[in-house]
PLY file of the C-alpha trace (Angstrom):
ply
format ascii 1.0
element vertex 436
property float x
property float y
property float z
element edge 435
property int vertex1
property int vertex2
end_header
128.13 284.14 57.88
125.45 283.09 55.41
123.89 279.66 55.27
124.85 277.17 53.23
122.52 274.11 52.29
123.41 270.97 54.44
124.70 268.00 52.52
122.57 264.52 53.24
123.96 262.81 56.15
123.89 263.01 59.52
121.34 265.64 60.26
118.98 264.25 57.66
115.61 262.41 58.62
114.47 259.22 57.33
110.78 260.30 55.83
108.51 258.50 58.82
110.75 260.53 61.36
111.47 263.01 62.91
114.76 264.41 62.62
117.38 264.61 65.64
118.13 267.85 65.57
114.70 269.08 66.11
114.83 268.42 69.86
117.77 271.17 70.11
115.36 273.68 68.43
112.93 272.90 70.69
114.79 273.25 73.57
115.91 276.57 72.65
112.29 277.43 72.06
111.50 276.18 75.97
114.15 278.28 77.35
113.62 281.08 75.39
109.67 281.29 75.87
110.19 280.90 80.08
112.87 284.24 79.73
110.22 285.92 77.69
107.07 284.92 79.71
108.69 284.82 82.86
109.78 288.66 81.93
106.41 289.43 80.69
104.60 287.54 83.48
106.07 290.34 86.32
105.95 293.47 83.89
102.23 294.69 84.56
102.23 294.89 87.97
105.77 295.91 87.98
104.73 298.88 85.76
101.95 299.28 87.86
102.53 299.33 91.39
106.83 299.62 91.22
106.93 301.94 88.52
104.24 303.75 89.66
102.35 304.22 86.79
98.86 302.96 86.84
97.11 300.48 85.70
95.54 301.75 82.10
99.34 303.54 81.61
101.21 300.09 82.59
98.60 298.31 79.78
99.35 300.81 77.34
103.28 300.33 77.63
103.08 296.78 78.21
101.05 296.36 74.92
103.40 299.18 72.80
106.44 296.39 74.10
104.48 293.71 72.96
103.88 295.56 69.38
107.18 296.39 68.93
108.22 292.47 69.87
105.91 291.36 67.51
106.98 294.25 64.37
110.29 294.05 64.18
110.00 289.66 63.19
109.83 292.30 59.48
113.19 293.02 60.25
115.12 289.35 61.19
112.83 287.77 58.83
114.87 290.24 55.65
117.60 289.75 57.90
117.94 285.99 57.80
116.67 285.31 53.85
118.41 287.74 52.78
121.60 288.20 54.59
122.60 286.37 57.29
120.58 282.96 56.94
117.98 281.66 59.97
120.94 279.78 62.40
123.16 282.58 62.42
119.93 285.33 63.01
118.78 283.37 65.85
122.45 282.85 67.25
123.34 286.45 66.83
120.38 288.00 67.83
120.08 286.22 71.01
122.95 288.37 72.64
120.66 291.31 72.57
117.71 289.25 74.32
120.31 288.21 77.10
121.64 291.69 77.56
118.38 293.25 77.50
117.22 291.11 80.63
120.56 291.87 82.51
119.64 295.94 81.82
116.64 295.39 83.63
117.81 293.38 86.34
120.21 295.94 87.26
118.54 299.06 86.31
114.94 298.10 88.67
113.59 301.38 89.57
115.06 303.14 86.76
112.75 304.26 83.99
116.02 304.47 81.52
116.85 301.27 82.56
113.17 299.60 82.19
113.10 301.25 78.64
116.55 300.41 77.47
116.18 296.81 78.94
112.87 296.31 77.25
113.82 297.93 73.62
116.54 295.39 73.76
114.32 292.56 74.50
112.40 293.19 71.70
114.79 293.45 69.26
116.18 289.77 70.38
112.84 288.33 70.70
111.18 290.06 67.80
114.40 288.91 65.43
114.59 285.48 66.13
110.99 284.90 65.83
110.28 284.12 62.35
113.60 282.47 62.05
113.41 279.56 64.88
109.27 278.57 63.60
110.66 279.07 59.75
114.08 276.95 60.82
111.80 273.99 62.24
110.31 273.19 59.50
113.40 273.47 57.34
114.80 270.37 58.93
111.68 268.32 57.06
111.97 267.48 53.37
109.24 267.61 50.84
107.96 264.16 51.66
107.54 264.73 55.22
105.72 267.84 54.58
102.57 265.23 56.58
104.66 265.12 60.14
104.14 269.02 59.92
101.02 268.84 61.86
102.44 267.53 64.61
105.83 268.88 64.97
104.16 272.36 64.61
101.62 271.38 67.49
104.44 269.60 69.40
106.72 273.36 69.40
103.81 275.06 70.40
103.93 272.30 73.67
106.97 273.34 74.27
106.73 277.35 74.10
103.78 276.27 76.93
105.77 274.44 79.08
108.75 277.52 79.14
105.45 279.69 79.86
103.77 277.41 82.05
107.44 277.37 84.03
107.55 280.69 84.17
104.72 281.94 85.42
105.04 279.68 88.13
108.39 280.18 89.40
109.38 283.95 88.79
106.46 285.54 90.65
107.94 283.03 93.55
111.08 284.43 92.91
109.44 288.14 93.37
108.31 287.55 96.50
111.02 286.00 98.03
114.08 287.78 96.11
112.43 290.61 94.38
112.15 292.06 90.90
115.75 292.21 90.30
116.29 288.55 90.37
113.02 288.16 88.97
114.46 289.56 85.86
117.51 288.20 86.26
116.78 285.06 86.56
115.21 284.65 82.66
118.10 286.50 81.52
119.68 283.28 82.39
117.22 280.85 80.98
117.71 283.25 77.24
121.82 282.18 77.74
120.99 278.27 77.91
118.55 278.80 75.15
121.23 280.00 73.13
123.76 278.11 74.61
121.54 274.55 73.16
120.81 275.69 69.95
124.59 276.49 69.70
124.76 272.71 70.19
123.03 271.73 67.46
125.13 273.61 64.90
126.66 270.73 63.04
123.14 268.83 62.50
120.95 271.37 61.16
119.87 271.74 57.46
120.45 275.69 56.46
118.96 276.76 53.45
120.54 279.05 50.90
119.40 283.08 51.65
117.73 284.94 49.08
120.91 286.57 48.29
122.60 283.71 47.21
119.83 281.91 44.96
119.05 283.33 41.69
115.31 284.02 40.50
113.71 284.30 37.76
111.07 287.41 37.24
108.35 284.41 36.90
109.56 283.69 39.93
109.57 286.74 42.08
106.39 287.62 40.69
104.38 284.82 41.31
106.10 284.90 45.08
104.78 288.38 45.34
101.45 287.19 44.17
101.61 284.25 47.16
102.68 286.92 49.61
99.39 289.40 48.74
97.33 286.01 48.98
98.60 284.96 52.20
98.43 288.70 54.25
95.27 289.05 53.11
93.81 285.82 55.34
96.06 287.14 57.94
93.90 290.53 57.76
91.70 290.03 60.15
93.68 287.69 62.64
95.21 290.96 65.09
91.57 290.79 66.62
92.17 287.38 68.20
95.38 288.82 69.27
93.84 291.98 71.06
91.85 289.64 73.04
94.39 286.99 73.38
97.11 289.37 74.76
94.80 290.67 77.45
95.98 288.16 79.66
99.22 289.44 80.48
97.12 292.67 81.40
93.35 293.33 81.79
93.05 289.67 82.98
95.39 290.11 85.38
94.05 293.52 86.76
90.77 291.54 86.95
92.53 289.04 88.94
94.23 290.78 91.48
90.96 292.01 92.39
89.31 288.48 93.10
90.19 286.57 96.21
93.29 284.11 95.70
93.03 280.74 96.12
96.16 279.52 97.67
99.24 279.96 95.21
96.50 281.48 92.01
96.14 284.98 92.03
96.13 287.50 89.22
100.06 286.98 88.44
100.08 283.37 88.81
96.85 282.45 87.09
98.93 282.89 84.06
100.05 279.44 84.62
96.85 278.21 83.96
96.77 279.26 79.96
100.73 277.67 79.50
99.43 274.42 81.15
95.93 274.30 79.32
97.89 274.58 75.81
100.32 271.61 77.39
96.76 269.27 77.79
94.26 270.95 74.51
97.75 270.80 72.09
97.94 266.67 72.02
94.32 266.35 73.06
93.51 268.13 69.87
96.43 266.88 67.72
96.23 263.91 68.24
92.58 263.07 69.30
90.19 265.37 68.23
91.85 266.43 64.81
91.83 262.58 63.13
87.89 261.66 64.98
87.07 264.87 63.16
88.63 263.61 59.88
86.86 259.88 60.30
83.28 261.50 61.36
84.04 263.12 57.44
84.78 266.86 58.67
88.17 267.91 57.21
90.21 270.31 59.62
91.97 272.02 57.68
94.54 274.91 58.71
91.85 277.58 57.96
88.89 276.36 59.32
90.77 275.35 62.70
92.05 278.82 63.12
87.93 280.24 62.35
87.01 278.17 65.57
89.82 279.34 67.17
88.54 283.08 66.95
85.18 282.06 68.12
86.77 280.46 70.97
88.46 283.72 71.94
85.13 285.43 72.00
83.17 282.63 74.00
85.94 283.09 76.30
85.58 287.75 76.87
82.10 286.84 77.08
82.64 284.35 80.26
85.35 287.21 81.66
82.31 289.71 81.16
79.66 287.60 83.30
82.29 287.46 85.90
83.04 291.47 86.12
79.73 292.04 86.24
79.15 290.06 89.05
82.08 292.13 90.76
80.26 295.38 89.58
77.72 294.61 91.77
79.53 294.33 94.76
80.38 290.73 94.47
83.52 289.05 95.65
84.40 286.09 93.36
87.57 283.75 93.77
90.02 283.73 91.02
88.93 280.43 89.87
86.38 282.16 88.22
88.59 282.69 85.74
90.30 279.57 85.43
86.55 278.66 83.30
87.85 281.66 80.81
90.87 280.51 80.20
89.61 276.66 79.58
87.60 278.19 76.54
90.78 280.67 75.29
93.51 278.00 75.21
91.16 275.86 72.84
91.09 278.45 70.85
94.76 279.64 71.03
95.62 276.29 70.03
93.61 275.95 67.33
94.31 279.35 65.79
98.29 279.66 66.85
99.95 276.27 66.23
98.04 275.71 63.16
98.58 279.34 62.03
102.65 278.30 62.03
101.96 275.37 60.40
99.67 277.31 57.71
102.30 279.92 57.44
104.84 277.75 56.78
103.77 275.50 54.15
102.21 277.84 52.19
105.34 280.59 52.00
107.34 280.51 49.00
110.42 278.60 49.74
112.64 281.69 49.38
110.49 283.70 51.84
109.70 281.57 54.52
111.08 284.13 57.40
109.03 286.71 55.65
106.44 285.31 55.91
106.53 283.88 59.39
107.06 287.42 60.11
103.80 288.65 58.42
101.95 286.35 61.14
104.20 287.70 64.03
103.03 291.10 62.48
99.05 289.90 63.25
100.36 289.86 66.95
102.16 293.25 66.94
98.89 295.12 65.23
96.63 293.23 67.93
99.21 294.57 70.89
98.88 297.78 68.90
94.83 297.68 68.96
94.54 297.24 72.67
96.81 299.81 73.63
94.90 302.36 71.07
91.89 300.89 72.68
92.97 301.54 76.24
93.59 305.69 75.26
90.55 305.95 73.77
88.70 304.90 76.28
90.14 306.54 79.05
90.05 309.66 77.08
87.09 309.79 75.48
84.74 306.39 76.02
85.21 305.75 79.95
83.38 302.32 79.50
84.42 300.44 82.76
83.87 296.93 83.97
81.60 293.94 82.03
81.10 296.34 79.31
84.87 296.03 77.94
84.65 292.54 77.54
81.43 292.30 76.11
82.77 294.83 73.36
86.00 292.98 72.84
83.92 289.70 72.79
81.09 291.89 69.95
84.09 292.39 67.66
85.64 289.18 67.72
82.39 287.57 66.60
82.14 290.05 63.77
86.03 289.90 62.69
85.47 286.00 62.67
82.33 285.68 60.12
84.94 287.88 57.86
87.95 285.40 58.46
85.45 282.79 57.27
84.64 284.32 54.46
88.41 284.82 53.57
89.32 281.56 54.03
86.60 280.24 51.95
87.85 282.08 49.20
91.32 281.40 49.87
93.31 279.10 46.97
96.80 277.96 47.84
99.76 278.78 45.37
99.14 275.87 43.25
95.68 277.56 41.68
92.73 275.66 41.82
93.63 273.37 44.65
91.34 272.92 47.57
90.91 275.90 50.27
93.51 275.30 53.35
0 1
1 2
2 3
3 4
4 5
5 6
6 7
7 8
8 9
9 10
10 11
11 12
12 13
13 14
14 15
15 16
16 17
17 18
18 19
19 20
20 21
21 22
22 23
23 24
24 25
25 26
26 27
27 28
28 29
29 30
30 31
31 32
32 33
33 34
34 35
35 36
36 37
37 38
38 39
39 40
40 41
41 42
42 43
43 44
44 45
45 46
46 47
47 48
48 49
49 50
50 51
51 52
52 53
53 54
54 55
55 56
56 57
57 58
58 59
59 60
60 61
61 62
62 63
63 64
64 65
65 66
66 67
67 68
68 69
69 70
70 71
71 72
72 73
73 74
74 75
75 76
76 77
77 78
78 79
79 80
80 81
81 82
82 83
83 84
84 85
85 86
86 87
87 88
88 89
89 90
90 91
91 92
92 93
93 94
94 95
95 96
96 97
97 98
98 99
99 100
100 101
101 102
102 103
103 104
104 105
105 106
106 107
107 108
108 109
109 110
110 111
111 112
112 113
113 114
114 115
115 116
116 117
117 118
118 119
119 120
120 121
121 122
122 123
123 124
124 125
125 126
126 127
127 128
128 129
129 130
130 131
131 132
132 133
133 134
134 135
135 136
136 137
137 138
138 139
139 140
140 141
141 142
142 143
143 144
144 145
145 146
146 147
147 148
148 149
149 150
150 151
151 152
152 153
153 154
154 155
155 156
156 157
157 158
158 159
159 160
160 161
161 162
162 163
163 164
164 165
165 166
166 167
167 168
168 169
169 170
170 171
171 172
172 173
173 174
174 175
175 176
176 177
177 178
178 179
179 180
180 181
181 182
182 183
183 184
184 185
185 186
186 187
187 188
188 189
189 190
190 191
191 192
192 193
193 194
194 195
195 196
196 197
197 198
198 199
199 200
200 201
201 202
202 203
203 204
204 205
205 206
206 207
207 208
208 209
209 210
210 211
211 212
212 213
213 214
214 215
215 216
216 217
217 218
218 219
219 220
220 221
221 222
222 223
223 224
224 225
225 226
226 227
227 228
228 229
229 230
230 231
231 232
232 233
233 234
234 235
235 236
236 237
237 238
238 239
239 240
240 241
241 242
242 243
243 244
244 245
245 246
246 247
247 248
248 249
249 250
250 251
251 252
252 253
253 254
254 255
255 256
256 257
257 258
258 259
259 260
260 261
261 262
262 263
263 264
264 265
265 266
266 267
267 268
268 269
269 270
270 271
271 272
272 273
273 274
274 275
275 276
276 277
277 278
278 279
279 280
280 281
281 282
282 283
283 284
284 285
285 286
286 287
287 288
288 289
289 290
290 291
291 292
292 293
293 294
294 295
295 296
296 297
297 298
298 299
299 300
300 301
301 302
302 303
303 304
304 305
305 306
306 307
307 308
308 309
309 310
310 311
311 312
312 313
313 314
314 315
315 316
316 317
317 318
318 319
319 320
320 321
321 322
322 323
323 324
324 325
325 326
326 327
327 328
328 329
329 330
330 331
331 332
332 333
333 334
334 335
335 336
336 337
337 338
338 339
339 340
340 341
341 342
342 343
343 344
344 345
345 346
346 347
347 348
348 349
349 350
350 351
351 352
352 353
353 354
354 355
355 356
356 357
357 358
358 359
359 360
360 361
361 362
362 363
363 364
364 365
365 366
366 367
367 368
368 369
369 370
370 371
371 372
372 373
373 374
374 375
375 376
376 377
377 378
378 379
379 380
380 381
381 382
382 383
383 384
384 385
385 386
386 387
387 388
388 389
389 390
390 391
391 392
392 393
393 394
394 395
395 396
396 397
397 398
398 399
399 400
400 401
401 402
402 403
403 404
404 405
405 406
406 407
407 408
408 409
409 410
410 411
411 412
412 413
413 414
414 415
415 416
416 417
417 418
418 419
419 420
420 421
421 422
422 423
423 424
424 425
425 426
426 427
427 428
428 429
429 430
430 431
431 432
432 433
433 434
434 435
């Protein structure tokens, strides 16, 4: 079950195009991201108010989940270059993911049932995760290595718009149905995600797994050597991620206490981040990122992703005004926060898409899964770092309201003058080139 290298034909792109069967990767990626967010989207209140659990206890689980989601991309990434290959990691994988929704939609209620359904969940979406990012740019040869950009900012479109449909449509459903179709229903979005990659099968390029290419010791050494270079600029990237992940919690805490305005409340102003990536993604790509180049300021990978983490901090400091407005006594509307996340999708954008895209052209070829997986790890830590956060606090700190933003805010700034300095020092594989 091991992947074999694709002969040229069919499946292979011309070098000013994109190749056909990128738009079954992508649609798997759609699918897949409205069963996860759609899952995700329900889960803090669900742990909350269901469960009965609380609100700092339902942000503590829902970030441990989101660790473990974003760990075990270690374990398909080995998987897939060094066993199995990336096509049949995703395929197989992906049975979990679909089982692990249809636990919880017929376990609701159950605490075995929400743990068992959710362990399963993240073993399907934490395995396939640095496959499918690693797998799309494997369809690209060496000479279209310049079309990564956009293909790169064009996936991240699409992982929006499976968000962006989710968050709109399975709250609805959890109103009207309730939470067992609610996570039933992205159970079945996960089996037509697998379903059209399955499609795809005879097009795709597979490269060879680690297992079945010989090295050299040159080789794995100076691989090793790319592998120390690269984790150490993703060092200090879990701090966007413990302010980014906030909104499937904290921000929507916040928001359930602010006054709805029609369908946007604290669930359902979700949406608003999936849709803001949809518009800042080509805005940026292609807009911003080549006036930028003409006005004579390169954006490169790294210095995109350092604006990115300021971004994230303007953003906790706007969330901060707000609360404090509401520790006064005030009542705000939920569009308050819609200002928030205008400021944090700019930034999500510019660090996450171009983070791929940096991840994948500078991994060694025999290691790309690897390390796609060491910036899925960034994600896990920052998960981690919130929930640690959260116990502290409640334990020990007891900071409430504005002043939790404003601290999350105060580290981001610091965390991003050390990225900076990181990335200016940062040399790509082929010593002596220019800083990404």
């Amino acid at each position: 079950m091991t992947d074999a290298p694709t002969t040229p034909g069919e499946g292979q792109p011309q070098d000013g195009r994109y190749p056909r069967q990128i738009k079954y990767i992508i649609g798997n990626e759609a699918c897949e991201r409205f069963s996860y967010y759609g899952m995700l989207g329900i889960l803090e209140l669900y742990l909350a108010n269901r469960m009965k659990m609380g609100g700092e206890t339902a942000t503590t689980i829902q970030h441990l989940f989101g660790t473990a989601v974003y760990f075990l991309p270690l374990a398909g990434g080995w998987l897939a270059d060094r066993w199995l290959g990336r096509y049949w990691t995703i395929l197989t994988i992906s049975l979990f993911y679909c089982l692990g929704h249809g636990v919880l939609a017929f376990s609701e209620g159950s605490r075995t049932g929400l743990y068992a359904g959710l362990a399963l969940i993240a073993i399907g979406a934490g395995g396939i995760k640095p496959c499918v990012s690693a797998f799309v740019g494997d369809q690209f040869k060496p000479s279209q290595h310049h079309l990564l950009t956009n293909i790169y900012g064009w996936f991240y479109w699409a992982i929006n718009l499976g968000a962006a449909a989710a968050f709109f449509i399975i709250p609805l459903i959890h109103v009207h149905w309730g939470y067992a179709w609610a996570f039933g229903v992205p159970g079945l979005a996960m089996g037509v995600a697998t379903f059209v990659f399955w499609l795809g099968r005879r097009q795709y390029v597979r490269q060879p797994t680690a297992r079945e290419s010989k090295r050299a010791p040159a080789e794995v050494k100076a691989d090793r050597k790319s592998l120390l270079r690269i984790a150490l600029v993703f060092l200090p990237v879990p701090m966007f991620w413990a302010l980014y992940n906030q909104t499937n919690s904290t921000w929507v805490l916040q928001g359930a206490k602010m006054t709805p305005f029609y369908y946007l409340n604290g669930e359902t102003m979700q949406v608003a981040g999936a849709v803001l990536v949809m518009m800042w993604t080509p805005a940026l790509t292609l807009a911003l990122y080549p006036m930028a180049g003409r006005l004579g300021w390169r954006p490169t990978a790294l210095r995109r992703m350092t604006a990115g983490m300021f971004f994230a901090a303007m953003s906790f400091v706007i969330c901060g005004l707000v609360q404090a407005r509401m520790d006064q006594g005030q009542t705000m509307s939920i569009l308050w926060q819609l200002a928030a996340y205008v400021v944090l999708e700019v930034g999500e954008v510019l660090l996450s898409a171009t983070g791929l895209e940096f991840a994948f052209e500078q991994a060694p070829a025999r290691l790309k899964s690897v390390v796609m997986s060491l910036w899925m790890m960034t994600i896990a830590i920052g998960h981690f770092m919130v929930a640690v956060f959260t116990q502290l606090n409640r334990r020990f700190v007891h900071a409430a309201g504005a002043s939790q933003f404003y601290f999350f805010a105060a580290m981001m700034i610091a965390v991003t003058a050390v990225f900076a300095y990181c990335a200016a020092r940062y040399r790509p594989a082929s010593a002596g080139g220019p800083a990404r």
